[in-house]
N, C-alpha and C positions, 0 to 999 in steps of 0.2 A: 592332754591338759584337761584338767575339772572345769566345765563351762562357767559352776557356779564362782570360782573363784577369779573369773576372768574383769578388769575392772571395767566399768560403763565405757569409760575415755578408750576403751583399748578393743572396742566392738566395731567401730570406723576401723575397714581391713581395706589394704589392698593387697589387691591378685589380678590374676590373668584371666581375660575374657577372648573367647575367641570369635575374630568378626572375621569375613569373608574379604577376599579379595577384591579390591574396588572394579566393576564391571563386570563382575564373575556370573554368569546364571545357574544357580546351582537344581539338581534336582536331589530328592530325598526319603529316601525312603524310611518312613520310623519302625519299618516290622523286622525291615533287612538293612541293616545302616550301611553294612559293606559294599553293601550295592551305590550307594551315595556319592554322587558326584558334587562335592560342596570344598571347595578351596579355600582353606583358610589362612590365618597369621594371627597370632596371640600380641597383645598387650596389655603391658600393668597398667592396670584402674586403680583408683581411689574411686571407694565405695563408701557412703555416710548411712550408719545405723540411723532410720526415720526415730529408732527408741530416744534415741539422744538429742534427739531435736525440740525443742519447743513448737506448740500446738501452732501458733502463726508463721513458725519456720519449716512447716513441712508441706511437702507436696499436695496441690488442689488440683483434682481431673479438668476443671475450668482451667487454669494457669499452667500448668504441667504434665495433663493427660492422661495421669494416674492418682490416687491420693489411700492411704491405708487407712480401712474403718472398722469399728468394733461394729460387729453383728452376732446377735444370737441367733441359734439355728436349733431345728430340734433333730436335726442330723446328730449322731454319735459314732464316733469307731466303726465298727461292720457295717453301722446303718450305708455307708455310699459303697459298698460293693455288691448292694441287695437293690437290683436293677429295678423294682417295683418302688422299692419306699425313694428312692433317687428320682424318679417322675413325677411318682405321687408327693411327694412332699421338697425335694430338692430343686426342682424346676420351678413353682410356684414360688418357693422363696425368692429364687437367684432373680426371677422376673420384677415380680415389686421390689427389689430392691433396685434393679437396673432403670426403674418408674424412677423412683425415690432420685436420684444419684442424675437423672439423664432430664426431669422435668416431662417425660415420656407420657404418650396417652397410652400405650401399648407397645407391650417388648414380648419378644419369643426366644425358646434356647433350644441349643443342640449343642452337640457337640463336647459331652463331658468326658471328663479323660482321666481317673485315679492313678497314681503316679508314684515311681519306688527309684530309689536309688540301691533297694538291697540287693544284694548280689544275685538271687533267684528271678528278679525281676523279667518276664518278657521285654523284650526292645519296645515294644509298641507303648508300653507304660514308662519306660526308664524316662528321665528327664531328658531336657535337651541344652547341650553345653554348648549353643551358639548363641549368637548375639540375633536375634528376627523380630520381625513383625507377622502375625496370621491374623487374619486372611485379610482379602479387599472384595471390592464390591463384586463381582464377579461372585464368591460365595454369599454374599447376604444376599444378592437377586435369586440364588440357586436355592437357601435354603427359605427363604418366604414363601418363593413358589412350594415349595417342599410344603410346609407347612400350612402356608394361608391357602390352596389351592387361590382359588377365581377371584381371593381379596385380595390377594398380593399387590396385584398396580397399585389397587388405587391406595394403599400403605405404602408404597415405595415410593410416591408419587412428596409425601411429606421428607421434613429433616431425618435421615437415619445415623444412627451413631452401631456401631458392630464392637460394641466393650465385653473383655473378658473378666474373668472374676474366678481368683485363685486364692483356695485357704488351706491351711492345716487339718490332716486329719488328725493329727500328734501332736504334742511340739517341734518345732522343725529344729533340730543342733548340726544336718550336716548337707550339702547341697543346697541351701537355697537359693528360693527364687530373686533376682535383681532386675531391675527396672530405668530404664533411661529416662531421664527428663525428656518429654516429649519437644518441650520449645527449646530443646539444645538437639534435636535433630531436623536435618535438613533435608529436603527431597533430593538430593542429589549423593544424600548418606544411602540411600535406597536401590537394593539391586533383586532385579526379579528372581525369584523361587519357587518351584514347584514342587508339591509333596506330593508322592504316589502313595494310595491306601493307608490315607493317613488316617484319625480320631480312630484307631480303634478295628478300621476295617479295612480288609488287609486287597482288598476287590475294590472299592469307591473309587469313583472317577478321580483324577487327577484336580487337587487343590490349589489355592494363586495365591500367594505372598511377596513378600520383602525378606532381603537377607540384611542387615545395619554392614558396612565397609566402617574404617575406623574414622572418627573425625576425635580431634582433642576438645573442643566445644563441648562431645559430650558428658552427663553428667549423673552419678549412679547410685543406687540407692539401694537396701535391703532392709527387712526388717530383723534382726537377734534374736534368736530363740523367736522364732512367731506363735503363737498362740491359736488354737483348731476356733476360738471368737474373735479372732482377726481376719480379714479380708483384703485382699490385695485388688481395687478395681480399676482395671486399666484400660484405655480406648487403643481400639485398632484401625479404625477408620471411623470417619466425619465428612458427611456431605456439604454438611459446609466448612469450604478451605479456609477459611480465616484464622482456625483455632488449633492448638496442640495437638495431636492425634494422631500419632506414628509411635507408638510407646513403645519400643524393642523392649528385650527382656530376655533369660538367660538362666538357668542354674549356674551357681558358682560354687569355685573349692574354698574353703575357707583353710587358713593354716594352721590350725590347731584344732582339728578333727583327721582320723583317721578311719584306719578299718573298723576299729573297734566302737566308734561313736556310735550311735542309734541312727537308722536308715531314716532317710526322711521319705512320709509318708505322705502325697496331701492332692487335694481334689479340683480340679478348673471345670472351666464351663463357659461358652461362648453365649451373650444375649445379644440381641437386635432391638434397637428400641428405635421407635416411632414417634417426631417429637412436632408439634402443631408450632408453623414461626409463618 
């Protein structure tokens, strides 16, 4: 089907997500999938296009734990596969913006990850078609240290927030990314995960997650054709329990794309922000 001729009302799709069996510990590996011990069970979602929504109708990182925003970048196409200009200039963005977005004095990243659904694709970049959470504290203490060396405590010592931040290197028409309302998941939706040689390298110590098990409460979200000035920023962990912060998320199939659609191409990045309360 011609995407352009598809109507607004008829961009809210449901399909099948696949969540893990409730209790399951899964482990996983993203370089060698077959290796993957992760038990799952599919069910149909209703999924609401954020495009169709009005600006007070759609998801707040405050209220929901995720929220979609225009940002310009002076990334373009090849620019995030050229490991220098993605440091030199895609880090520094994704940071003040995680400031911006978190109230933060101070945010760091790691962990980017450029991502294909096209057929050539390595495992290690292909999307991932489960339902999760990455990471938790266990990684932000790992990568502060990593990065702040000898500042770290006394930065961990404040509010931290471990929000990701996922955009379009293209237009996206096939595989995207979907999002759980965070205050329609429950800790008890939550089952441990472990990723071996995951972001990218295929040696790195074993990584600590969540896997989402099914709850009906939950409630899901994409954005239609997303745009490479759109930003997907969503919270994975929050020191302080009070607030939404468990955002599962997901590639989904959409029903009217096929082989022939255009591969969705598009870029994440994990920040840490540092927030003075």
């Amino acid at each position: 089907m011609d995407t352009e001729q598809i109507p607004p009302l008829l961009t809210n799709v449901r399909t099948r997500i696949k969540y893990v069996v409730k209790g399951e510990h899964t482990i996983f590996y993203p370089g060698d999938r077959e290796k993957s011990y992760w038990p799952g069970e599919y069910h149909d979602v209703d999924i609401v296009d954020i495009h169709s929504l009005s600006s007070n109708q759609r998801p707040k990182v405050e209220k929901n734990g995720f929220a979609l925003l225009d940002h310009a970048t002076r990334m373009h196409g090849d620019d995030y596969y050229d490991e220098e200009k993605v440091q030199r200039i895609f880090y520094p963005e994704m940071c003040a913006l995680a400031e911006q977005v978190n109230g933060a004095v101070k945010s760091i990243a790691f962990g980017h990850v450029a991502r294909s659904d096209a057929p050539d694709a390595r495992q290690h970049a292909q999307p991932s078609h489960a339902a999760h959470v990455d990471y938790g504290r266990k990684t932000i203490d790992e990568y502060a240290h990593n990065i702040l060396g000898d500042e770290a405590e006394q930065w961990l010592k404040k509010r931290v927030v471990l929000m990701n931040f996922w955009r379009p290197i293209k237009t996206v028409y096939r595989s995207p990314l979907a999002l759980c309302d965070a205050a329609t998941v429950a800790k008890d939706d939550l089952n441990f995960a472990e990723v071996r040689g995951g972001l990218n390298d295929p040696n790195r110590p074993p990584l600590y997650g969540w896997n989402l098990s099914y709850n009906p409460r939950h409630k899901w979200y994409y954005a239609f054709e997303m745009q490479p000035e759109e930003v997907f920023a969503f919270k994975l962990y929050d020191s302080r329990e009070d607030v939404p912060q468990y955002t599962g998320h997901t590639a989904i199939e959409l029903p009217w794309t096929d082989d022939n659609t255009p591969p969705r191409n598009s870029m994440e990045i994990r920040t840490i922000s540092f927030i003075d309360e």
